[in-house]
C-alpha positions as CSV (number, residue, x, y, z in Angstrom):
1,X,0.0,0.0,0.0
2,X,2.7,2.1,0.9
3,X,4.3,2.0,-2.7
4,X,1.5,2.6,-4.2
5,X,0.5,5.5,-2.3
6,X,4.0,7.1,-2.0
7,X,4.9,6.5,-5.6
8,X,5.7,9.6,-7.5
9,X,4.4,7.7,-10.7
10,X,1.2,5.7,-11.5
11,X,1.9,2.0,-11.2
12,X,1.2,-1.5,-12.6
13,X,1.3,-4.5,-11.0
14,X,4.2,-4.9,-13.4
15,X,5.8,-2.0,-11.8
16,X,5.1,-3.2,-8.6
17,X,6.4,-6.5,-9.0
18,X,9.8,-4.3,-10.2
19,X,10.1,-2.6,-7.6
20,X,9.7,-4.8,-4.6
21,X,11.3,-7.8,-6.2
22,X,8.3,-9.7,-5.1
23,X,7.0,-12.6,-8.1
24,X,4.1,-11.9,-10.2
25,X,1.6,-14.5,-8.6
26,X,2.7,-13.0,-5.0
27,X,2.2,-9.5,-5.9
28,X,-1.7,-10.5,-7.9
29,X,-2.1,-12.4,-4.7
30,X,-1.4,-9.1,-2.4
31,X,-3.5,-6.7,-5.1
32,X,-6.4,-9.3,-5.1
33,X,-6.2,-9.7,-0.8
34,X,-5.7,-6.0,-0.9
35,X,-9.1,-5.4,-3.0
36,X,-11.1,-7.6,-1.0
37,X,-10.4,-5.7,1.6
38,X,-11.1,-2.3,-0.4
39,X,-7.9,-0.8,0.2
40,X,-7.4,-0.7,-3.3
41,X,-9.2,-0.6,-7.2
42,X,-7.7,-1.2,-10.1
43,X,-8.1,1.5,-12.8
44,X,-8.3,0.6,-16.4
45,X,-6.9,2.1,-19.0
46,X,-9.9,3.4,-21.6
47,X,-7.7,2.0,-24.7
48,X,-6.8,-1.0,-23.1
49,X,-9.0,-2.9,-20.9
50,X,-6.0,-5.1,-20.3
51,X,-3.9,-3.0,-18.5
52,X,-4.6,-1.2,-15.5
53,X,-2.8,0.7,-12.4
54,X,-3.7,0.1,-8.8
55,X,-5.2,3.5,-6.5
56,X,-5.6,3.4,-3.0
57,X,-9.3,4.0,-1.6
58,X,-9.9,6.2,1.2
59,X,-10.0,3.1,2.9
60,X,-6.9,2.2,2.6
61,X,-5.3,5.5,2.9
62,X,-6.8,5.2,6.5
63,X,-5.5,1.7,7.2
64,X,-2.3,3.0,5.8
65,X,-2.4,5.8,8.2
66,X,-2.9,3.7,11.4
67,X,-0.5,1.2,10.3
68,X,2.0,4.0,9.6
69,X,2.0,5.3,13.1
70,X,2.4,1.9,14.7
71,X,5.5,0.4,12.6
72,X,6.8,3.7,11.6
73,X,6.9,6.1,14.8
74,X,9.4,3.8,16.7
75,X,12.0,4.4,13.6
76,X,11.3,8.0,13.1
77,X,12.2,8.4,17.2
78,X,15.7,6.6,16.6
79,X,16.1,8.5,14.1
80,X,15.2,11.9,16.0
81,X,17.6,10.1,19.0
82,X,20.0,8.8,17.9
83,X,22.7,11.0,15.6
84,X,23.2,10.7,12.1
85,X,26.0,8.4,11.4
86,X,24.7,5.7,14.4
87,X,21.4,5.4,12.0
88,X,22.5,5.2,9.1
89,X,24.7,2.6,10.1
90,X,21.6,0.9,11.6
91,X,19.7,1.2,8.3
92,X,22.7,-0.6,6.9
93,X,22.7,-3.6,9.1
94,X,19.3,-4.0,8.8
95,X,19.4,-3.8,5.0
96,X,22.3,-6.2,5.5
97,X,20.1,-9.0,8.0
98,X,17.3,-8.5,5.5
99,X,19.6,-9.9,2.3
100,X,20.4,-12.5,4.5
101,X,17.3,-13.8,5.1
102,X,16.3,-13.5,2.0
103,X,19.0,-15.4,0.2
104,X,18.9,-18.2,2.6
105,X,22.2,-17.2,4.4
């Protein structure tokens, strides 16, 4: 939701899929999960019915809103506390652990 709501650009679940490195069934999983739950629509395109981009409903902007405070207000308050160069360099290790995980290491 985040991506698609931050995202200076219009995007596709191609784009999507691009962007987060996620596969194309897992992100048409997330975007159908995501409009069952009308946090999202998809919007055709007029000349091609085909293709389409994903918008965030007011709904979801809310839900993104409440889950923004919770994860994100812990981070922004490191951030705030901690000085420059000692976040940074946790951003890094974290970035680090989470290639890690994800290549099996």
């Amino acid at each position: 939701m985040s991506r698609i709501v931050l995202s200076e650009i219009s995007l596709t679940p191609m784009k999507l899929t691009v962007q987060t490195g996620l596969s194309k069934s897992g992100i048409s999983r997330l975007i159908e999960r995501l409009e069952k739950k009308e946090f999202l629509k998809k919007q055709y395109n007029s000349k091609d019915k085909r293709s389409y981009i994903l918008v965030s409903t007011e709904k979801g902007n809310q839900e993104l809103e409440k889950t923004y405070k919770y994860y994100l207000k812990p981070i922004y308050k490191l951030q705030r506390t901690l000085k420059e160069e000692r976040f940074e360099s946790l951003i890094i290790q974290i970035k680090e652990a989470n290639n890690m995980l994800q290549n099996g290491r």
